[in-house]
C-alpha positions in Angstrom: 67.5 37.2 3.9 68.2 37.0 7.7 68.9 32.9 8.7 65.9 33.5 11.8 63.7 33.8 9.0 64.6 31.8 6.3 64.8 28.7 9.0 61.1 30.1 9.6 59.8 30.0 6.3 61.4 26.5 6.0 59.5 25.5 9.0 56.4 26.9 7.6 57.2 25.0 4.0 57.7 21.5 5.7 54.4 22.0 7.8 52.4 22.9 4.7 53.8 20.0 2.5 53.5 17.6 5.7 49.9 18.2 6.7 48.9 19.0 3.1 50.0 15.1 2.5 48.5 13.7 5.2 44.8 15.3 4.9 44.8 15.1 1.2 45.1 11.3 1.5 42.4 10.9 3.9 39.6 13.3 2.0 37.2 12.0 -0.5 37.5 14.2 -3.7 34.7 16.7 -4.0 32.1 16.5 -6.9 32.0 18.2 -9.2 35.6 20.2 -9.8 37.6 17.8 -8.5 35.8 14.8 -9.7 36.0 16.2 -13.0 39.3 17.4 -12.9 40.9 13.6 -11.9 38.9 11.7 -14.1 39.7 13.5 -16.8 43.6 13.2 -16.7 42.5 9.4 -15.5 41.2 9.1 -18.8 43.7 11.1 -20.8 46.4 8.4 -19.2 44.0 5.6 -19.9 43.4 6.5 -23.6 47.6 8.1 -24.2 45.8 10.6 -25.7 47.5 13.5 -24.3 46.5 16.5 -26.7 42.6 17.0 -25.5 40.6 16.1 -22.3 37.8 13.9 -22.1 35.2 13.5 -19.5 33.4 10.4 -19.2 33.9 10.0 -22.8 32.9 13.4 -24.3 35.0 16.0 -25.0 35.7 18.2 -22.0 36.4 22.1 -22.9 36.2 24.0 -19.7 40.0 24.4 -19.1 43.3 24.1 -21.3 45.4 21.2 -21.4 48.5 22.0 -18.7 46.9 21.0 -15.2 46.2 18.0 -17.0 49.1 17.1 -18.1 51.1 18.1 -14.9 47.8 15.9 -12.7 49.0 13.0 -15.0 52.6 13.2 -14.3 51.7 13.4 -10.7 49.1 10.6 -11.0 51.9 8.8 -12.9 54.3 8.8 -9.8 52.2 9.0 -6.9 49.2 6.3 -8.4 45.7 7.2 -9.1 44.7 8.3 -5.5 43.5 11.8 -3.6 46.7 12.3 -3.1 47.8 11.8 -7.1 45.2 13.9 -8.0 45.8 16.8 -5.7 49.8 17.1 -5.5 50.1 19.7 -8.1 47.6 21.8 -6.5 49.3 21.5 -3.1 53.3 22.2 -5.0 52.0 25.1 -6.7 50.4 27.0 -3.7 53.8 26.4 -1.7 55.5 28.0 -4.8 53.0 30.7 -5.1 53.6 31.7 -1.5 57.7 31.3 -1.8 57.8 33.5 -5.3 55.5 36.3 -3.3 58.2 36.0 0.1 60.9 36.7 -2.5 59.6 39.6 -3.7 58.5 41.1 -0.3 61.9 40.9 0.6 63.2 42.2 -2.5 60.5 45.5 -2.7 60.0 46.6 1.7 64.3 45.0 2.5 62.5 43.5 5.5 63.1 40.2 6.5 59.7 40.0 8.2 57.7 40.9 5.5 58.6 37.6 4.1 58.1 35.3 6.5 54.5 37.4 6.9 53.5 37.0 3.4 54.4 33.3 3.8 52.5 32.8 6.5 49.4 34.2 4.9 49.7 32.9 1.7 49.6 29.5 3.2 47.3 29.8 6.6 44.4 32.1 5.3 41.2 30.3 4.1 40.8 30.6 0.8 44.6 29.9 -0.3 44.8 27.8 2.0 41.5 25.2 0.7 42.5 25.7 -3.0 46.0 24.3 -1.8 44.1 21.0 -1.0 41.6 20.6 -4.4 42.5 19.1 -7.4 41.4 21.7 -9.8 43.4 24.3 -11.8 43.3 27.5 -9.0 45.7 26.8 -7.0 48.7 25.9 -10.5 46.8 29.5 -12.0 47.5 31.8 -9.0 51.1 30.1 -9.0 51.6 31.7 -12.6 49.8 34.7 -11.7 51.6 35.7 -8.8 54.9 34.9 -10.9 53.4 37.1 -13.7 52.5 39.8 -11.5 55.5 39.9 -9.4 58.2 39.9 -12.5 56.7 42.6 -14.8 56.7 45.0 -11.8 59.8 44.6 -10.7 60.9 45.0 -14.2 59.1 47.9 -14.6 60.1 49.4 -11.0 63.7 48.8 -11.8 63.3 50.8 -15.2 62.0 53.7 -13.3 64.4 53.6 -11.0 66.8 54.9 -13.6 69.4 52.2 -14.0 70.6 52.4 -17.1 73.6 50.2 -17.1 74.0 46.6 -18.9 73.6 44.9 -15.6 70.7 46.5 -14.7 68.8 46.4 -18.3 69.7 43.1 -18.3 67.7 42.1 -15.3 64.8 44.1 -16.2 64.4 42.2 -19.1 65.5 39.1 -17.6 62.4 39.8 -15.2 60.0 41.1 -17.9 60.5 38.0 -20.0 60.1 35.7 -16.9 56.7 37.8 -16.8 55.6 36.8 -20.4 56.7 33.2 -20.0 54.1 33.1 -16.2 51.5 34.7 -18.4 51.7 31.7 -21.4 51.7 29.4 -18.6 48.9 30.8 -17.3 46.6 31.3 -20.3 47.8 27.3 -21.2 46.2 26.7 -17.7 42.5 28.6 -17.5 42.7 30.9 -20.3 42.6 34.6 -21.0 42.5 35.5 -17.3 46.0 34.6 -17.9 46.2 38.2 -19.9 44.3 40.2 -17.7 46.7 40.4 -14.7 49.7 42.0 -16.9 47.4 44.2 -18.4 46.0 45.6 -15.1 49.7 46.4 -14.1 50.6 48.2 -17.2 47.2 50.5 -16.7 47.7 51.2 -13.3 51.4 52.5 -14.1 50.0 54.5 -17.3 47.1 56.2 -15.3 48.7 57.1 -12.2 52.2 57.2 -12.7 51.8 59.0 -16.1 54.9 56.5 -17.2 53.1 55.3 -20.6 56.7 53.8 -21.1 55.8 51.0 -19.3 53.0 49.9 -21.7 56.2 50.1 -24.4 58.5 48.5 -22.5 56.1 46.1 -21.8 56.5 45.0 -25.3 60.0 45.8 -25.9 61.6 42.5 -26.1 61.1 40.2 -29.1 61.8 37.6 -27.1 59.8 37.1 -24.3 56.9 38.3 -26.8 58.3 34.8 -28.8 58.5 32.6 -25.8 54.9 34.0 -25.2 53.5 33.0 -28.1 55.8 29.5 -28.4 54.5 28.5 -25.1 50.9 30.0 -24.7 49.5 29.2 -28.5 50.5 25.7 -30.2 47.9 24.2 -28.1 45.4 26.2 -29.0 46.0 25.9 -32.8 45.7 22.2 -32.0 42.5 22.0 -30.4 41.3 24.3 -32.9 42.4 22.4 -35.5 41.1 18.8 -33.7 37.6 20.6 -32.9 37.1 23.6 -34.8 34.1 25.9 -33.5 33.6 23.4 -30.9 36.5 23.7 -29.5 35.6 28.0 -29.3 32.5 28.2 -28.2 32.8 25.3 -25.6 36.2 27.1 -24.0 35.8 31.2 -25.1 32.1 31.4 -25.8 31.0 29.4 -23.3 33.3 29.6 -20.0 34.6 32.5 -20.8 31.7 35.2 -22.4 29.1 33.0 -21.3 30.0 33.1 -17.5 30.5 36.6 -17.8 27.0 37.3 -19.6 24.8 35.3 -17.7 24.8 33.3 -14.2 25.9 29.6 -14.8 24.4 27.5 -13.1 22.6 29.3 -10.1 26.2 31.1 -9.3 24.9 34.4 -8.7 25.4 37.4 -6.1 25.1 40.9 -5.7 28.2 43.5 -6.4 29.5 43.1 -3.5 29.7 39.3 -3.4 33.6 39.3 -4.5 34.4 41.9 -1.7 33.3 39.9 0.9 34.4 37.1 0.0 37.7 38.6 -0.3 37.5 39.6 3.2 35.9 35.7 4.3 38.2 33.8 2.5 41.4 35.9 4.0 40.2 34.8 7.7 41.4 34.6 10.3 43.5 37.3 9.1 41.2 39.8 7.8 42.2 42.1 10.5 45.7 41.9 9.2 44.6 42.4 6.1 42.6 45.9 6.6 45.0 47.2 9.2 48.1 46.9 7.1 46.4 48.4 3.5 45.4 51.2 5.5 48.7 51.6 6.4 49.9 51.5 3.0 47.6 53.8 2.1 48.9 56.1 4.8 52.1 56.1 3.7 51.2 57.0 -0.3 49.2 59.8 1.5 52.3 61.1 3.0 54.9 60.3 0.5 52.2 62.6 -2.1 52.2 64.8 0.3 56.5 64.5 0.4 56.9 64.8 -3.4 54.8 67.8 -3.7 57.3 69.6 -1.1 59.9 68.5 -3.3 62.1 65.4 -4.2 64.3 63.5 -2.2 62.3 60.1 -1.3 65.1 57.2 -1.2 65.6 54.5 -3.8 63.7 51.5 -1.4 61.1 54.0 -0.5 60.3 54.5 -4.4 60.9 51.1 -4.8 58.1 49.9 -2.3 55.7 52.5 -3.9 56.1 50.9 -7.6 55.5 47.6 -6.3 52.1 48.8 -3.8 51.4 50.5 -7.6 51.6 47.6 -9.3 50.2 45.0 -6.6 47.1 47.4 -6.2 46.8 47.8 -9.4 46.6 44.0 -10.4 44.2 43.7 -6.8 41.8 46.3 -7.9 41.5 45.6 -11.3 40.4 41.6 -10.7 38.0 42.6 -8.1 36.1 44.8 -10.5 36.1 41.9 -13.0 35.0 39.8 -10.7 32.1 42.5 -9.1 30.2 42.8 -12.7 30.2 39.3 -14.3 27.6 37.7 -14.1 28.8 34.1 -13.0 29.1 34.8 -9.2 32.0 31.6 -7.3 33.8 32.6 -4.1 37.4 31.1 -5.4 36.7 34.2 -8.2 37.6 36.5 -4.8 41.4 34.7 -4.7 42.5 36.5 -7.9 42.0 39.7 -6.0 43.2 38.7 -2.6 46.5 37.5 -3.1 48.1 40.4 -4.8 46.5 42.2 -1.2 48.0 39.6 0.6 51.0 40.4 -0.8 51.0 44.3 -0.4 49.7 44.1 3.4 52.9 42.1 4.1 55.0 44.9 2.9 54.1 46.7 6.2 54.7 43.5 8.3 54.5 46.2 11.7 51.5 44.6 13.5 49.4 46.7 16.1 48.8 44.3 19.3 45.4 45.1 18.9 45.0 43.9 15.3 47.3 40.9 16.3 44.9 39.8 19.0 41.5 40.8 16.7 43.2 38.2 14.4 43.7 35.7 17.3 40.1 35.6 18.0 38.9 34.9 14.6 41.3 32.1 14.8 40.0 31.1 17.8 35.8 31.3 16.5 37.4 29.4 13.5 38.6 26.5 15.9 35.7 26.6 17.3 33.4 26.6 14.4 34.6 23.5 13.0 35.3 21.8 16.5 31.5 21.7 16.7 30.9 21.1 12.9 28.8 17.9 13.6 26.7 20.0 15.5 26.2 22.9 13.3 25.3 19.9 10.2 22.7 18.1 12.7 20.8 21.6 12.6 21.1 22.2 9.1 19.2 18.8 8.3 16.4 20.1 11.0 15.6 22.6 8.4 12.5 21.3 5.8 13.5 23.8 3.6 16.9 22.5 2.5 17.8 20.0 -0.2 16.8 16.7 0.7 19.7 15.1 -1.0 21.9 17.3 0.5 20.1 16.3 3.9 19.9 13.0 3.2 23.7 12.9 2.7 24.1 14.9 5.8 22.1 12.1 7.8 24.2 9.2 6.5 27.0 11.1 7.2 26.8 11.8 10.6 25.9 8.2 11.4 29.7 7.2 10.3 31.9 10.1 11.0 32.3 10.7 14.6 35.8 12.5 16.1 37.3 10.0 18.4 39.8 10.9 21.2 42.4 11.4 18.0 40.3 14.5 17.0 39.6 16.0 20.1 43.3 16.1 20.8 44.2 17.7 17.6 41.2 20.5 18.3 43.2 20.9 22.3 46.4 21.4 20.0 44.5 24.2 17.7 43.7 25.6 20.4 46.7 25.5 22.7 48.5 27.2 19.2 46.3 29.5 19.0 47.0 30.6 22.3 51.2 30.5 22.2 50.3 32.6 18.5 48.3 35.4 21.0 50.7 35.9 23.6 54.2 35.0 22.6 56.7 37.5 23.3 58.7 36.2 20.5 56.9 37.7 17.6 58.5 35.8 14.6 57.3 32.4 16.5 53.3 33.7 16.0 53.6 32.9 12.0 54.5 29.2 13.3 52.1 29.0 16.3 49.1 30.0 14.2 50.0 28.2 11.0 50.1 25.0 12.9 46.7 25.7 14.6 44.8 26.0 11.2 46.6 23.5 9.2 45.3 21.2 11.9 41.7 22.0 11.9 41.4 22.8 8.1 43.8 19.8 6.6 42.6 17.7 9.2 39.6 18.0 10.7 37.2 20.3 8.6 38.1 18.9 4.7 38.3 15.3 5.6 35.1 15.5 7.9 33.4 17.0 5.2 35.1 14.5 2.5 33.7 11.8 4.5 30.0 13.2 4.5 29.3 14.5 0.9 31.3 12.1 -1.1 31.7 8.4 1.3 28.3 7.3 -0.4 29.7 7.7 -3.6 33.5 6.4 -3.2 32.0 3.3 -1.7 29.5 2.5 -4.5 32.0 3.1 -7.2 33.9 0.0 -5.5 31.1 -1.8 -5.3 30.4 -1.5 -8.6 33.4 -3.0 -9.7 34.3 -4.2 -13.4 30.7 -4.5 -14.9 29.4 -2.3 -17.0 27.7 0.9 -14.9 26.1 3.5 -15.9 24.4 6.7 -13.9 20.8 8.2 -14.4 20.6 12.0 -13.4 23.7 12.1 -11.1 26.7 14.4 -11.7 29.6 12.7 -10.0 32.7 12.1 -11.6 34.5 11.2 -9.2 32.6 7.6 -9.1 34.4 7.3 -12.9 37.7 8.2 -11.2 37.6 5.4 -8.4 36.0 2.7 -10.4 38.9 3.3 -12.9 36.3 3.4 -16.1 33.9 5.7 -17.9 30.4 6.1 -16.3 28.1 7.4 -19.4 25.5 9.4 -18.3 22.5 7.0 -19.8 20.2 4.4 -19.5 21.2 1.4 -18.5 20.7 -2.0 -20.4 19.3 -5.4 -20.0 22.0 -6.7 -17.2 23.9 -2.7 -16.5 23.9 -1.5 -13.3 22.8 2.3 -13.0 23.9 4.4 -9.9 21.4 7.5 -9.1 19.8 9.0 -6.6 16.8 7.4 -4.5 14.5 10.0 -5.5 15.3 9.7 -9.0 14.1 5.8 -8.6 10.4 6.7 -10.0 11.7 8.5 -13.2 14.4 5.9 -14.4 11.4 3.3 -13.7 9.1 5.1 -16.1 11.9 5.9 -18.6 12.5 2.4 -18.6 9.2 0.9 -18.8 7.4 -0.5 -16.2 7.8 -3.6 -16.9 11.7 -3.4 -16.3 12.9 -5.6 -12.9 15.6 -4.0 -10.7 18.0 -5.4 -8.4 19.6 -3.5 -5.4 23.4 -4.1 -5.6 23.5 -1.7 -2.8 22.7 1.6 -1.4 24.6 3.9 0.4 23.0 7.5 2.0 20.7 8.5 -0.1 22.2 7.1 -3.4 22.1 3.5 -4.8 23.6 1.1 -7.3 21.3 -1.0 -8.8 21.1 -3.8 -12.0 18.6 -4.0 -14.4 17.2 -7.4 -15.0 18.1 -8.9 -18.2 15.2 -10.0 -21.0 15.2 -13.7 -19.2 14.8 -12.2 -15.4 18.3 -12.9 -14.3 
């Protein structure tokens, strides 16, 4: 790869890790993912028991076990903060987004592509937010784009004919690489894990006709091995520590279940992934459509090529197996993700990446689509400049949740952008601006990269760490070492900074409960209305209180 642009990408890598760091550390961990997420691996390190997850307690079966164990080791080294918590997440996105530069490089022999794929991997919305929450996306696309990227090129370099040792030995060098990023994945969110390989191999058997691929696919006893050494001992272990539990809380549950039926109010039309696919790509949706159409002109013509006759060169057959594979892997997780049932925008990433990836493979850029892109940038800025704003009219409106409100309200009495903020928003901007008209084309990536790491990692996630979740970090210090329970109030992440298990109960003579305000009246009935209460303190619309004991103290 060209020096220009690997000094680029290492520009871009150091700006993503730098202002990853600094606005992970000053944002509140979001209930309920990443709540639940931290304080589970805060209490497998607590308990050593590192073979299951618990979650205030109770045995927690949404996920697998290796985000957990990788949240510890990161927990482990870096102490039990935001920051601990979110490392991995922020690692593995930076990975995701080298592996997929590699491979651009590798399939279009364009320097550019690259450092474009880069860019987007790391600056659109979507990737870029999942980079920054301590949940198990951001470590699952890492194995997925790894998964995805090595069985194609295995498979393109098998169609492409080589037949010598050197080159069979790379194909299955990169096939078993494939399996291994498939184990990894499964060990991280499940059978999702499976269904990325399995789109690739159908998209090569239907359109290609090459129903070699599904054999070759399976042609090497070991990466089938390391697949199963890696992907399946855990399994067998929680199956053998938990038994039906175990499968109906993981496969019945969060996998069938959310497919079935709508959990939790998550639902949405059919075209709820699509656009979300295009809203979490922003600013760069322009980028996005202009260079798949693109792509799509060029299979046009190439069919149109082949049926003349052949001739096409190796890298021009190269980039079509890889725009094969990478659409068929795109496609195929947006349809999942259209009919289930359980509708979540972060569902949309499994289907934008692999895009992200195969609009980079025409990094060409129409001024047009350039400056389109520039001006979604620009309304992002914007957007968030005046979030305060935006949230003071959202509480105006009677018809909207009042905790939600109330939490708003409290909010915006304590977070207000000082002189420090308003610089950083003039910077945005001023980078947005260099991105829009630079003559040096290569510099845009790093103009506009800068410009929304700022506002996102810096502005928007911390400004909104500060209103949903400040009521509850400061009452889980409050609360300190007694014993505290909560009434009717999801939020994990008050176990996680109070450093102890917060059953969900209700509390004894001398406890202290946290809970809502407006869930006051019910924990008063439930605990007969004789019981006396003490405010320890209150914070928003959320408060921490102590029940009196039998002799009124």
């Amino acid at each position: 790869m060209e020096k220009r642009i690997s000094l680029r990408i290492a520009a871009l890598a150091v700006g993503f890790l730098f202002f990853g760091i600094l606005g992970m550390a000053n944002t509140a961990l979001f209930d309920v993912d990443e709540g639940a997420f931290s304080e589970a691996t805060r209490e497998m390190l607590a308990s050593g028991d590192f073979g299951f997850t618990f979650l205030n307690g109770k045995p927690r079966f949404d996920k697998p076990i290796l985000v957990y164990w990788l949240q510890a080791l990161s927990i482990s080294i870096l102490g039990q903060t935001e920051l601990g918590a979110r490392m991995v997440s922020l690692l593995a996105g930076i990975a995701s987004a080298w592996i997929a530069a590699r491979f651009a490089f590798r399939w279009s022999k364009q320097a550019e592509s690259a450092l474009m794929v880069f860019a987007l991997y790391g600056s659109c919305l979507g990737p870029l937010v999942m980079r920054h929450a301590a949940t198990a996306d951001a470590l699952l696309y890492l194995w997925l784009t790894a998964s995805s990227c090595c069985l194609i090129e295995s498979i393109r370099l098998r169609e492409s004919g080589e037949e010598t040792p050197e080159g069979l030995a790379k194909a299955r060098q990169y096939l078993r690489l494939a399996w291994m990023s498939s184990a990894f994945a499964l060990l991280t969110k499940g059978l999702i894990g499976l269904l990325v390989p399995a789109f690739i191999v159908l998209g090569f058997c239907m359109v290609r006709r090459n129903f070699k691929a599904l054999g070759w696919s399976f042609s090497d006893a070991t990466a089938c091995l390391a697949w199963l050494a890696i992907g399946l001992p855990w399994y067998a272990y929680a199956y053998w520590r938990f038994s039906d539990d175990f499968i109906q809380g993981l496969f019945g549950k969060h996998h069938v279940g959310r497919s079935m039926q709508a959990m939790e109010g998550h639902t949405g039309s059919w075209f709820y992934t699509l656009i979300m696919v295009l809203l979490l790509s922003l600013p760069f949706t322009p980028v996005l459509i202009s260079s798949l159409w693109q792509q799509w002109r060029k299979h046009a013509l190439r069919a149109s090529d082949d049926q003349k006759g052949p001739g096409s060169s190796a890298a021009h057959e190269g980039i079509s197996a890889a725009s094969l594979g990478l659409l068929s892997h795109g496609l195929g997780m947006l349809a999942v993700f259209s009919v289930v049932a359980t509708k979540l925008p972060h569902y949309a990433m499994y289907a934008l990446l692999p895009m992200l990836l195969l609009a980079a493979l025409s990094p060409q850029i129409a001024k047009l689509t350039w400056l389109s892109t520039c001006t979604f940038g620009l309304l992002m800025i914007a957007t968030i400049a005046a979030l305060h704003p935006i949230l003071l009219l959202t509480i105006e409106s009677p018809s909207g949740n009042r905790f939600y409100r109330a939490l708003i309200e409290h909010g915006l009495e304590h977070a207000v952008w000082g002189a420090t903020e308003q610089g950083m928003i003039a910077l945005a901007f001023g980078a947005l601006g260099f991105a829009m008209f630079t003559k040096h084309l290569l510099n845009r990536w790093l103009y506009i990269g800068l410009a929304l790491q700022i506002t996102v990692c810096l502005l928007l996630l911390p400004a909104l760490g500060q209103v949903l979740q400040a009521p509850i970090k400061a009452l889980a210090t409050r609360a300190g070492d007694a014993v505290t329970v909560s009434f009717q109030l999801r939020a994990p992440s008050f176990s996680f900074y109070r450093s102890a298990v917060t059953e969900d109960r209700l509390p004894l003579p001398g406890e202290q409960v946290v809970l809502r305000a407006s869930d006051f009246p019910n924990l008063h009935r439930a605990s007969g209305d004789r019981t006396g209460w003490v405010l320890v303190d209150g914070a928003g619309p959320l408060l921490l209180l102590r029940r009196e004991s039998n002799d009124g103290n």
